[in-house]
N, C-alpha and C positions, 0 to 999 in steps of 0.2 A: 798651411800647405794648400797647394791649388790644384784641381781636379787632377789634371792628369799626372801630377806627384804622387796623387792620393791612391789611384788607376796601378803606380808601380811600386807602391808599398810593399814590401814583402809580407809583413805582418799581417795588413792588409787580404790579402790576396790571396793567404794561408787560412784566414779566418773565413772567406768565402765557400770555402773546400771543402763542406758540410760532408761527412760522409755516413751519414745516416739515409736510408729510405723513404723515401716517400710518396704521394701522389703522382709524383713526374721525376725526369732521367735527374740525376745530377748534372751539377753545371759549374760555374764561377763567374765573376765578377770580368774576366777576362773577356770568357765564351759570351758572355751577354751586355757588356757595356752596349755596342752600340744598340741595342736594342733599350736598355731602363735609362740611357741619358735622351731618351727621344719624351720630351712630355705629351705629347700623340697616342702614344704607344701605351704609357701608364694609364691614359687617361679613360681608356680604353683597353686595359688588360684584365682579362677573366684571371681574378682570384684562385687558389687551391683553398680549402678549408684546412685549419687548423688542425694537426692532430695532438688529441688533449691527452695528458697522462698526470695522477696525481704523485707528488714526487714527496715520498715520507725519509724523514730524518729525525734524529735522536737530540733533544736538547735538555741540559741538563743544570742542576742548582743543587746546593747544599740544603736549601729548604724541602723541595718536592721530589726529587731525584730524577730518574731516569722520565720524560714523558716523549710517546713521539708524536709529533707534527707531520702536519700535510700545506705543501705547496700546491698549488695545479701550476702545472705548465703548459704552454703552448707551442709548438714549433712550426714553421712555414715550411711550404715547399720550396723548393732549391731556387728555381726562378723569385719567386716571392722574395725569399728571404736576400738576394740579391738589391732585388728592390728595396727594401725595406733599408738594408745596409746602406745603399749610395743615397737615399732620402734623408737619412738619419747622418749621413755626413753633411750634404747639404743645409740641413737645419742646424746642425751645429757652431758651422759657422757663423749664424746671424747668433745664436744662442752665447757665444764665448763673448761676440764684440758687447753687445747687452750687459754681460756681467760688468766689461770695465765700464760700460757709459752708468751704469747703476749704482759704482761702487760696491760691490757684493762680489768681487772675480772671487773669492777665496773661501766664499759662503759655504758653496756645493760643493762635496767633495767627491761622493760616487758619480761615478757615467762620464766623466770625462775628459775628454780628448787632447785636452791643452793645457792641463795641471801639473802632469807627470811628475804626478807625488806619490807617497802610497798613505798607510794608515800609521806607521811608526812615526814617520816622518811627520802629520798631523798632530797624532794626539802626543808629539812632543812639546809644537807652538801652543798648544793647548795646555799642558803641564806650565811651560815655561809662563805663560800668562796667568795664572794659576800661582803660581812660583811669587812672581811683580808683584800681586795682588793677594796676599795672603789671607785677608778679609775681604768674604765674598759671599754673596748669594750665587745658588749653582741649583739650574734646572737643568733637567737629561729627559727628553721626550719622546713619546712611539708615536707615531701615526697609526689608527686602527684599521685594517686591510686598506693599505697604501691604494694598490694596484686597482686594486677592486671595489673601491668607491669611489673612481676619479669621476668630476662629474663631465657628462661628454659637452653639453655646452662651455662650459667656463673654460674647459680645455678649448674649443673652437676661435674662441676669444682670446684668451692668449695665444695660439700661433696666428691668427689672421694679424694681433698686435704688433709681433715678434718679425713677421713677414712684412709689414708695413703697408698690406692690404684690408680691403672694407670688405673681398669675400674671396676664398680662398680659390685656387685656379682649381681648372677639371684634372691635373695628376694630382696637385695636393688633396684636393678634397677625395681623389679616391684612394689615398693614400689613409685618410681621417679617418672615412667609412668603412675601409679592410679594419683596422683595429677598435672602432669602436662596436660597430655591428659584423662584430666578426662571428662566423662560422666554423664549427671544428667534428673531428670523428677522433670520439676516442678509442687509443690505443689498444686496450683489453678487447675490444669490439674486431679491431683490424686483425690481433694475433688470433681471435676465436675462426675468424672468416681465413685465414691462412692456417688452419687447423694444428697453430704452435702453441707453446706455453710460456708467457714470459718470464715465469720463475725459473724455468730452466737456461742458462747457459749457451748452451747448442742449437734451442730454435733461437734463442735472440740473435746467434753467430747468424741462421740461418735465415732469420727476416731483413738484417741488414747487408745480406749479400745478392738479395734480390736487388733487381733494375728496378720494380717499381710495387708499392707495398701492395696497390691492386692492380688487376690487368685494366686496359679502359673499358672492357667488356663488363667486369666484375664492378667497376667505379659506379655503372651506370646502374647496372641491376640491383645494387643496395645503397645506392645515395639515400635513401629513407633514412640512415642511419645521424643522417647529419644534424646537426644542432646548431640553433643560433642565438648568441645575447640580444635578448628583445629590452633588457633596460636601457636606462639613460646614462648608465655609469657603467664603468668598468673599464680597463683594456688589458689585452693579454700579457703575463708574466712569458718571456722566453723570445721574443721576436727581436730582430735585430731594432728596432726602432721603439719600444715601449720605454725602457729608461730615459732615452732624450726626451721625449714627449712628454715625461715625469719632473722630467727639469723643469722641460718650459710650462708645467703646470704649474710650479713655486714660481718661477720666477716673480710675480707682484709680491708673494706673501713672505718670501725671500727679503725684498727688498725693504718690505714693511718691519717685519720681526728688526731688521740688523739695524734701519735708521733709527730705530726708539731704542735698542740696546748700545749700540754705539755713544747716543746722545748719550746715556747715561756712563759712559765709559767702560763699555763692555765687549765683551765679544758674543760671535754665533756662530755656531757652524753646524752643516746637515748634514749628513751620510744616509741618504737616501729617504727611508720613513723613520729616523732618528736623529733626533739633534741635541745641542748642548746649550746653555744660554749663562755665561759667567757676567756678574755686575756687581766690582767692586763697592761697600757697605760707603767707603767715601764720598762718594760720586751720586749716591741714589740710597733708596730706601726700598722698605720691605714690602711696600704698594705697590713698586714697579713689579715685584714679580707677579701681585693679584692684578695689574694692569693685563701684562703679559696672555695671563690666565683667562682674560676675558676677552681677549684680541682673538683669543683662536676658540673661543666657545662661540663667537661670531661668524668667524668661517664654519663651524659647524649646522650654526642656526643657517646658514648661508647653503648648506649641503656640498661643502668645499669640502671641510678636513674633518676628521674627529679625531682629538685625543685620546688615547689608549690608559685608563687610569690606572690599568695594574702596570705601567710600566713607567708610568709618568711622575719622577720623584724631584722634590725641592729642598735642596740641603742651604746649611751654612756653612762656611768655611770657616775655621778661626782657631787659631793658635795651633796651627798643626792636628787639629783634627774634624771631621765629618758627623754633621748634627741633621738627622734627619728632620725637616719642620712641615710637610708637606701637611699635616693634618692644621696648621692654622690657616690653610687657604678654603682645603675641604676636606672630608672622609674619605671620596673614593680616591686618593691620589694614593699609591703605594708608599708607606713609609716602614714596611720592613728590612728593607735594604741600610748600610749604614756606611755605604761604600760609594763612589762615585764610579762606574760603570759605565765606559764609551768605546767603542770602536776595539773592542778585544783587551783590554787595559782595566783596571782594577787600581782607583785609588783614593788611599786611607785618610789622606794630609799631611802623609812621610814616605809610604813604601808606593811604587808601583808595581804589579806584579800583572802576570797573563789574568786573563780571566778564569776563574773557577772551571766556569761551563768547555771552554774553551779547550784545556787540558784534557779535563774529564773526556769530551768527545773522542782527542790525538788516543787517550787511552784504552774508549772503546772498540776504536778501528783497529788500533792496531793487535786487541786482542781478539780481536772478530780472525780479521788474516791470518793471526799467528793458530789462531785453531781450527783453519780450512788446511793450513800445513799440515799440522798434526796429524788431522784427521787421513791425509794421505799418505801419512807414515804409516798408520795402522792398516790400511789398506793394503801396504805391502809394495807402496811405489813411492820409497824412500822421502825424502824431504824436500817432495815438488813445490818452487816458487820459494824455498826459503829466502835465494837471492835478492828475490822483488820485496819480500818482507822487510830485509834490512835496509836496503834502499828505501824504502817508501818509510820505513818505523822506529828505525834505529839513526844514533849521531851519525852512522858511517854512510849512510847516504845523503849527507846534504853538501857535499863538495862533489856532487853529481848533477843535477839538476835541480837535484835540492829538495827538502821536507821541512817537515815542523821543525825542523831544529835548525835549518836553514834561517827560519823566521825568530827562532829564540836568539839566537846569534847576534843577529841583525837589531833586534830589539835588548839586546844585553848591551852592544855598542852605543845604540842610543842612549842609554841609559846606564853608563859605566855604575855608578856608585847603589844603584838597586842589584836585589838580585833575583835576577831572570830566570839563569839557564836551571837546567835538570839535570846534575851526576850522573854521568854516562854510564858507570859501574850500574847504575841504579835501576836504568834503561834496559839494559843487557841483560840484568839480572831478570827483569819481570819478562822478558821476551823469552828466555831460554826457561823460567818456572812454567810460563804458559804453553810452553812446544812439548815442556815433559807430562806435564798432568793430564795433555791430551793427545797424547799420542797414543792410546792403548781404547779411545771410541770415548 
């Protein structure tokens, strides 16, 4: 796609349309092209600081149960974040042509643009190779905070590489410098200073119905408030531009990982800070995978990557079932798991099914909302949102725009002869027990 296709993407164009608050007015990609396609302009454009908010979520296992998690995220202001969008298409395009000249197009699967696959669709060629190859060595890996230990040099080097420059231009490099030494104000700090509460509902209605989260008067008299990454690593989760630049951080280790598993007649493939590494037992031996093992304690030694070793497990594959062996490379790899676990998918060496965590979550949401319903029953203002409940919790909203069961559906066709989906009696039943047992507080 070439710029000015890309200028009247819908999707595009929609995705611009940020309607959150911020530092400065809202805008779009529209309202501001000829301003962010000027490299002038960028190269010399005053930044917004980032506003930071830690974003917590419930992740769940049959081992530990319930724990919650924290993200941080970062979000630009409206112009930025424009910027940051048409840069991150810009770089993509050299980023897409690179994977074919490298051999690796099918390596990376999150962030991008020109794959238009999803994860069903993935971790089926992955099954099916799986499938060819019934005897197998099988690694599944975490990266340990992805984001937040990229190192800012090496990243430099790989886009100057990728760019086919010795040093980056004055927009690209201030494009580098907004995300590596980036600036932020966090969120709890802005809703204290607009005297709202953001557990409530009604100021968050009312923070993002403001024009601007500060006045300029108000921006200046507590900039104090602002923070900056004085390390050498890190860049912001949430900007339209951190995932591409996450690419083009693998890109070498990308290329390295897949020529030595290839050689061995293998596959590789990454979803972001997770990967998979299959290497049929005919082809190669149980070295390769301590080879493997020492290729990326190198980028570690290197302050590139670290492996995550409660997530990082080494199976065998054979005769239809899943053999944990990660403990004869070392100790700290995880081998409680006895499952091969990728990309939302759960499998034994016969069955595939959702993931554990995965469900467990679809079930805690939906009995989160089914008991804000309730709770408005008991109030005495009947059965407000039950509509949105089923739509978003129930079978009967996925031939609308769709839900989780949208997704089971979809992954049950993949996968005719497994079984996926959830008894909808089943569904129905626990939605209507959980609206009665809490309807009365």
């Amino acid at each position: 796609m070439d710029i000015e296709a890309w200028f009247k993407d819908k999707k595009v164009l929609e995705k611009s349309k940020r309607r959150y608050v911020h530092f400065d007015l809202r805008t779009d990609l529209i309202k501001c092209k000829k301003y962010i396609t000027n490299p002038k302009n960028i190269a010399h454009h005053g930044f917004y600081p980032f506003i930071r908010y830690d974003l917590e979520y419930h992740k769940y296992n049959k081992v530990e149960g319930k724990k919650i998690k924290k993200r941080t995220i970062c979000y630009a202001a409206h112009i930025d974040s424009c910027i940051f969008q048409y840069y991150s298409f810009l770089v993509n395009i050299k980023y897409n042509l690179r994977l074919k000249q490298d051999n690796i197009y099918e390596v990376p699967i999150a962030y991008r643009t020109d794959l238009h696959t999803d994860t069903i669709s993935e971790f089926k060629k992955i099954h099916q190779f799986m499938t060819q190859h019934p005897s197998s060595y099988v690694m599944i890996g975490d990266f340990t905070s992805f984001f937040d230990r990229i190192n800012h040099q090496y990243l430099k080097e790989r886009l100057c590489n990728l760019l086919q420059v010795n040093r980056l231009s004055s927009d690209y490099y201030a494009i580098f410098k907004r995300i590596t030494r980036y600036d932020y104000w966090d969120l709890k700090d802005l809703y204290r200073l607009n005297r709202l509460d953001p557990t409530k509902r009604d100021d968050r209605f009312k923070m993002n119905s403001k024009l601007r989260i500060l006045s300029p008067t108000d921006y200046k008299k507590y900039r104090s408030a602002i923070k900056c990454n004085q390390d050498n690593k890190g860049i912001p989760q949430g900007s339209s531009i951190s995932a591409c630049l996450a690419n083009v951080y693998m890109l070498d280790i990308d290329k390295m990982i897949n020529e030595f598993v290839v050689s061995r007649g293998g596959m590789y493939r990454r979803y972001s800070d997770d990967f998979i590494i299959i290497i049929p037992m005919g082809t190669s031996s149980i070295n390769d995978i301590e080879k493997i093992i020492i290729k990326f304690e190198e980028f570690k030694d290197k302050g590139i990557l670290k492996l995550q070793p409660e997530k990082t497990q080494v199976y065998k594959l054979q005769n239809h079932s899943v053999i944990n062996i990660g403990h004869l490379f070392t100790p700290k790899l995880n081998k409680k798991y006895k499952t091969i676990n990728f990309m939302g998918f759960t499998f034994d060496g016969n069955a595939i099914t959702i993931r554990d965590k995965t469900t467990s979550k679809y079930y805690y949401r939906m009995r989160h909302k089914a008991k804000g319903v309730a709770h408005q029953y008991w109030r005495g203002k009947g059965y407000q949102g039950s509509d949105n409940l089923y739509r978003m919790y129930s079978p009967n909203g996925q031939y609308g725009k769709g839900n989780y069961f949208t997704y089971l559906n979809r992954a049950q066709n993949a996968f005719p002869k497994q079984s996926i989906l959830i008894p909808e009696d089943k569904i129905m039943t626990k939605i209507r027990l959980t609206l009665k047992r809490n309807r009365w507080g």
